[in-house]
N, C-alpha and C positions, 0 to 999 in steps of 0.2 A: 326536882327533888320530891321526897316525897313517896304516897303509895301509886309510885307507876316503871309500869314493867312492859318489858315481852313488846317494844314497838317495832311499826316496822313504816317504810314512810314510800309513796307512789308519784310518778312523777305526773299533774296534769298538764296534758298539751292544750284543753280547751283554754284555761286562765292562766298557762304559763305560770305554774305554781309546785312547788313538793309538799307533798301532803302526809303529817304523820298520826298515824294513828297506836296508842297504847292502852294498857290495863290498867289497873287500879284492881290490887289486890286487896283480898279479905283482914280484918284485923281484932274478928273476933275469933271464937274456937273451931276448929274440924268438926265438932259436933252441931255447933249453928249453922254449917253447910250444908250438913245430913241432913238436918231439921225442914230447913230452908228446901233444898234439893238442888241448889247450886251456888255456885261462889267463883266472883271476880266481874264487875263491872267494864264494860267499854268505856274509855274519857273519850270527851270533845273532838275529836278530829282539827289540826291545828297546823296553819301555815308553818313550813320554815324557811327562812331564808336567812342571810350575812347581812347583820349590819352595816352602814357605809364606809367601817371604817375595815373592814373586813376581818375584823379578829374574835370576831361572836355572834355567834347564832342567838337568832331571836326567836320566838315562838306564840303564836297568836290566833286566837278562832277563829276556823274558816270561818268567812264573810256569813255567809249560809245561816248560822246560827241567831242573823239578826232578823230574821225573816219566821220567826217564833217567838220576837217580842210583843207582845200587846200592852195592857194597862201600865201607865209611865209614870216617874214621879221625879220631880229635881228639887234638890238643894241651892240655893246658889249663894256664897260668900258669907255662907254657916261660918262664924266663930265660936271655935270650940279651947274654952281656956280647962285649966289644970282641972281632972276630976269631968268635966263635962260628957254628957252622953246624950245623942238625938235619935230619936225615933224614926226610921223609915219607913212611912206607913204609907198604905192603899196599893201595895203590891202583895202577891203571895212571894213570903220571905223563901218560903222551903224550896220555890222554886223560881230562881232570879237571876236578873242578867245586872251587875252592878260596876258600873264604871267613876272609878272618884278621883281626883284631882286635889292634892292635898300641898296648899303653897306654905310657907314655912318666913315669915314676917324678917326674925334675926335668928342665925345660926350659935349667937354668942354663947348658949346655956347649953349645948352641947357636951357632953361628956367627954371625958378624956378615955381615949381608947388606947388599951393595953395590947402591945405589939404579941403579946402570948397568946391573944384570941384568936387562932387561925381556924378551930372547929367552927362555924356557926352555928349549927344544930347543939352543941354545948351551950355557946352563948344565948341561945335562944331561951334554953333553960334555966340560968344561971339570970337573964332578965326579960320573964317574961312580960305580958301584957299588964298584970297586978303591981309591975313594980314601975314604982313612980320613977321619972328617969326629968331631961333636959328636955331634949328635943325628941320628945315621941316618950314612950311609944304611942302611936296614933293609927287609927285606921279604924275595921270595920269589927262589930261582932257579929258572927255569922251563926243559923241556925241556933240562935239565942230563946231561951225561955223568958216569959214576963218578968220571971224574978232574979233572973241571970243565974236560977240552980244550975244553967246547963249555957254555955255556948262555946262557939270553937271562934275564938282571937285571928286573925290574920292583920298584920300591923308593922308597920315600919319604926326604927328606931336609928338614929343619925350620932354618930359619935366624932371626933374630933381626932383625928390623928396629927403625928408631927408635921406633915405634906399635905392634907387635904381631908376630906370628911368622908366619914365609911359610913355604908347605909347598910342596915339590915334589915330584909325583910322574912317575916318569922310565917306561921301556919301552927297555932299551937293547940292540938285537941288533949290535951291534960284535964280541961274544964268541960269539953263536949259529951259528958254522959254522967249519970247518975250511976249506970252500974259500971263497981269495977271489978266483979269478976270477971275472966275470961276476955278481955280487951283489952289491946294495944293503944295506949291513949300516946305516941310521942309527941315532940314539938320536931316539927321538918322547918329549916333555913337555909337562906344561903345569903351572902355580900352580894348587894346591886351595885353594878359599876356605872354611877353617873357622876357626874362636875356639878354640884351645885352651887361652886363659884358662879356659875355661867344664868342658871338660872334658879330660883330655889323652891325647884315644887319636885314633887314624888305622885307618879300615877301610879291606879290600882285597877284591875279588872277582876270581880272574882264572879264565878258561872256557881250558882248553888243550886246541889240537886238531890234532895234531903239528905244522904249521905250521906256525900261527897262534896268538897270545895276544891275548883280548881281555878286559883289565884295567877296573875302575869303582870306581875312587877315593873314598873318603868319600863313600856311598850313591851314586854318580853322578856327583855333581859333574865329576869329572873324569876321562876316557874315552878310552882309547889301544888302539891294536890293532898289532899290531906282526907282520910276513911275518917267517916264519923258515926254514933251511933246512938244519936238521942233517943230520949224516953220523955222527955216533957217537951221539948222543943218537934215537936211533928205536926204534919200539916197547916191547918190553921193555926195553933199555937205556934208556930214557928215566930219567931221577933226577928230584925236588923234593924241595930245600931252603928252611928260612927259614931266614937270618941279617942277621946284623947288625954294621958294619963302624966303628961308629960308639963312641966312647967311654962315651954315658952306656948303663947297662942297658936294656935293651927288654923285658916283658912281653909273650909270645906265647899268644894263646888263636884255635886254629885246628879249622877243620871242613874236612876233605877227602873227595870221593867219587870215584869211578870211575864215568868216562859210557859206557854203551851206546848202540849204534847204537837208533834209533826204528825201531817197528816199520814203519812203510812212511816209504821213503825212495827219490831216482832213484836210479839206479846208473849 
């Protein structure tokens, strides 16, 4: 989901792997191009393969990408109740590799979900990060200012259906910038398909690279990239947070690194 286009995917013989690579389109004006002198970003480069059960494609950073981690930071069995919000500090925010693990105590306070919400990307909008819910919405603010003037939400929210519980996971840049001239701020989502009968936590990867956030939901499953376009949140100003806006407790067990540039890259 999200601003990614135009992929195309190759098959490696060395690691027995397909490999896809895509765009991430521009989402401010044709004039900011000119200005610029070019427009549209390469994403991550990203395993695919069938989940076990074979009815979905998962999608996930080549391995490669961990070998550009350095300075580390963990969370571990962070309780984050209603309103709560933590600092992840001693990495560079703007550019980070952020894996969290978010367990879920009782599902009881869960929302009741209306069988009309078949858009997510509606729903996403309709309840975003600011709106207090049950269970979630919880997760990460991404490319965050000190004072939260600016950050882009990516967050899970778990609602209660008649059969079993829907998960949504959102990417919302509505908040990601001070200027709103001439920029596309939507919210990208989509329903993660897990059982949290079975166990009740929700994994997050999200790869931040001051523009751009590209997020992978419960190992892959579900996969957003979201154009962003701060004015306070840059470089060193840049913040991340997890929190959590949601009434029942959340359990945070997170691993944060700081991405370097690779040694040979264009310029």
């Amino acid at each position: 989901y999200g601003n990614f286009y135009a992929s195309k995917s190759f098959f490696d013989p060395v690691k027995d792997r397909r490999i896809l690579w895509g765009w991430a389109n521009e989402s401010d004006t044709p004039q900011d191009d000119v200005s610029k002198g070019w427009a549209g970003i390469q994403t991550i480069p990203r395993k695919v393969w069938l989940d076990p059960s074979r009815k979905q494609l998962l999608q996930w950073p080549v391995e490669e990408i961990e070998t550009l981690r350095s300075q580390n930071v963990r969370l571990r069995e962070q309780k984050l109740k209603l309103g709560d919000r933590i600092e992840v500090e001693e990495i560079t925010a703007a550019q980070a590799d952020v894996d969290v693990t978010f367990s879920i105590p009782n599902l009881d306070k869960a929302e009741p979900f209306d069988p009309s919400w078949t858009n997510a990307q509606e729903l996403c909008s309709l309840k975003g990060s600011s709106v207090q819910g049950g269970v979630g919405p919880f997760g990460l603010l991404t490319l965050a200012s000190q004072k939260l003037e600016e950050y882009t939400p990516v967050f899970f929210r778990v609602f209660k259906a008649q059969y079993k519980h829907v998960v949504l996971l959102c990417s919302e840049a509505r908040s990601s910038s001070l200027r709103n001239i001439g920029l596309y701020k939507p919210s990208f989502a989509g329903f993660v398909d897990v059982d949290l009968s079975e166990k009740k936590q929700l994994s997050l990867r999200s790869l931040i690279d001051h523009s751009v956030v590209e997020s992978f939901g419960a190992g892959g499953k579900t996969c957003i990239t979201s154009r962003v376009y701060p004015t306070l949140a840059v470089f060193g100003d840049a913040h991340l947070f997890a929190f959590n806006n949601g009434t029942e407790t959340i359990i945070v067990d997170l691993n944060a690194w700081s991405i370097r540039k690779p040694n040979k890259m264009n310029n």
